[in-house]
N, C-alpha and C positions, 0 to 999 in steps of 0.2 A: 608497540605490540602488534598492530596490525599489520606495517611491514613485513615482522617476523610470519605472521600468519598467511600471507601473502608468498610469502620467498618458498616455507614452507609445501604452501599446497604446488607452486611452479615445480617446485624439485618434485616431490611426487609424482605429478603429472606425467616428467619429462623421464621419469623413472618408467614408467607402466608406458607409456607409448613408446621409448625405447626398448620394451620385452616384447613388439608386435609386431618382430621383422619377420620375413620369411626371406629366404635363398631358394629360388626354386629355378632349375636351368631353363635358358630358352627352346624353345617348341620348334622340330624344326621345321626348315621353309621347304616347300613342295617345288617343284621346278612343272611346271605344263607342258608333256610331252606327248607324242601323239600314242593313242591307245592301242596297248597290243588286240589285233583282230581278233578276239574270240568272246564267244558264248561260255561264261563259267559257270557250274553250280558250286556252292558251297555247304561242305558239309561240317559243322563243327561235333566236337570231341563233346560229350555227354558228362563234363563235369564245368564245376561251377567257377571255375577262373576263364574258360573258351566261351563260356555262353554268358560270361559279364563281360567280356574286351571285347571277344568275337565280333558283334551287332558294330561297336564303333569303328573297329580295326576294316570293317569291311565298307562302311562308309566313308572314313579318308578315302580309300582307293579308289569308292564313286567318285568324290570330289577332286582326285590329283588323276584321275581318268587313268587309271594302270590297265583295265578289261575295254575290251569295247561296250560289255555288260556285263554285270554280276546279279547272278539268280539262287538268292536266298532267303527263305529256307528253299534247300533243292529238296525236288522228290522224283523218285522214279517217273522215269516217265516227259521229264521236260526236256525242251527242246535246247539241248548245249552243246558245244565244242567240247567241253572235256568235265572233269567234275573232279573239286579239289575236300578235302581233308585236311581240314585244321585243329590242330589239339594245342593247347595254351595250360599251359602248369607255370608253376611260380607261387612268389606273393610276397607281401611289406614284410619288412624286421622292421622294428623301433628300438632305438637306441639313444643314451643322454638321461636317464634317471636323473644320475648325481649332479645332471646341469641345474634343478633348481636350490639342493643344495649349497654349489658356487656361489650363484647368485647371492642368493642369501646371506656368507659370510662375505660377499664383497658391499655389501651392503645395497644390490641392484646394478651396482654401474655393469659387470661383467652380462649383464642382460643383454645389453647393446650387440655381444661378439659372442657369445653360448647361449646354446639352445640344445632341444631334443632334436632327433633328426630320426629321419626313417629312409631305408635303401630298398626299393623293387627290385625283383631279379624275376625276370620270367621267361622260359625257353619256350620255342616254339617253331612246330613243326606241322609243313605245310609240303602235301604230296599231291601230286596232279596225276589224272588217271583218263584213260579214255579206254572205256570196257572195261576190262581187266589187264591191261598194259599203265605201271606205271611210267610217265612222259616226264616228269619232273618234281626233284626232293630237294625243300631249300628249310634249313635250318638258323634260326637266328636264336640270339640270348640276347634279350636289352637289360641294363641295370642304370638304373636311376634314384641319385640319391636327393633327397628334400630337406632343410633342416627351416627352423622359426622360432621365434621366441617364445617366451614363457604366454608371455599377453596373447600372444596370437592368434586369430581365429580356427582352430583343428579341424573347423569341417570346410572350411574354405580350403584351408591346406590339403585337405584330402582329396577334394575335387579337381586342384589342380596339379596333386601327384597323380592323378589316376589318368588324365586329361595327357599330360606329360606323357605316361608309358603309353597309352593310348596308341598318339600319334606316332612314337617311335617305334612302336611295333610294326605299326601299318607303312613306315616309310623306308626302315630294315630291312623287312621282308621286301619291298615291292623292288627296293634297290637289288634285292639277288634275282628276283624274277624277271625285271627288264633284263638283264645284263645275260639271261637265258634266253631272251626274245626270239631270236635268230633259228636255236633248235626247237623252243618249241613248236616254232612255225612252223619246223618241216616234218617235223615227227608228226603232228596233228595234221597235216598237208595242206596246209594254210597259205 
């Protein structure tokens, strides 16, 4: 009998720790290149998907050195090369209801391979201005899809979906803005 009670609680166990995967893609790697010359301010868009990435998206860039500076929050008045505009719209869909259903009739094992999942899509637009000349419009769209098990931790999973589009916003974007390098130098006469 305690065999059985034994064997019993192992499958369980191995039942629930297999519903606490997550799939979440890898982050990508930053390459250290040398920083385009300028003083930028940053202004973001006054709703609430720019001013929840915004702060991080503009912190990768400190750290993968895309400005020679980044001065944010701008305000009239500082001393910049040029002063950009960024507005961030998007946000998660959740999808997989019927995945704890499955489960359920497989009796758990389908735990291991279904899960809910969730997709980010967030566009984003980013305009560089000196005066009232705009110098440079780069637009990206990232979509990022996450999925986990049933067992899984949700708030962990959300940190690192957020974490996820985070950095891929910030390395999207900086990849169309180096690849501009060249003009915005001459246009701002750098």
């Amino acid at each position: 009998m305690l065999k059985y009670r034994v064997f019993l609680l192992a499958l369980i166990l191995s039942l629930v720790s297999g519903c606490a995967w997550q799939r979440i893609p890898a982050l990508p790697e930053y390459t250290l290149e040398a920083p385009i010359p300028l003083k930028v301010g940053i202004i973001l868009a006054d709703n609430s998907i720019s001013t929840y990435y915004g702060p991080g998206v503009l912190k990768e860039w400190t750290e993968m050195r895309l400005f020679e500076s980044v001065i944010y929050p701008y305000r009239e008045g500082d001393l910049v090369d040029a002063v950009m505009r960024m507005t961030i719209t998007g946000g998660w869909k959740g999808s997989g209801a019927p995945a704890g259903f499955v489960i359920g009739l497989t009796l758990g094992l389908a735990g291991t391979v279904i899960g809910p999942s969730m997709t980010g899509t967030h566009d984003v637009l980013a305009i560089i201005n000196k005066t009232s000349s705009e110098v440079g419009r780069y637009t990206v769209q990232v979509e990022s899809t996450v999925e986990w098990g049933m067992a899984a931790n949700s708030g962990e999973v959300s940190k690192k979906a957020d974490e996820l589009q985070r950095k891929r916003i910030a390395f999207e974007l900086a990849k169309k803005i180096r690849a501009d390098r060249q003009s915005l130098l001459s246009i701002l006469g750098k």
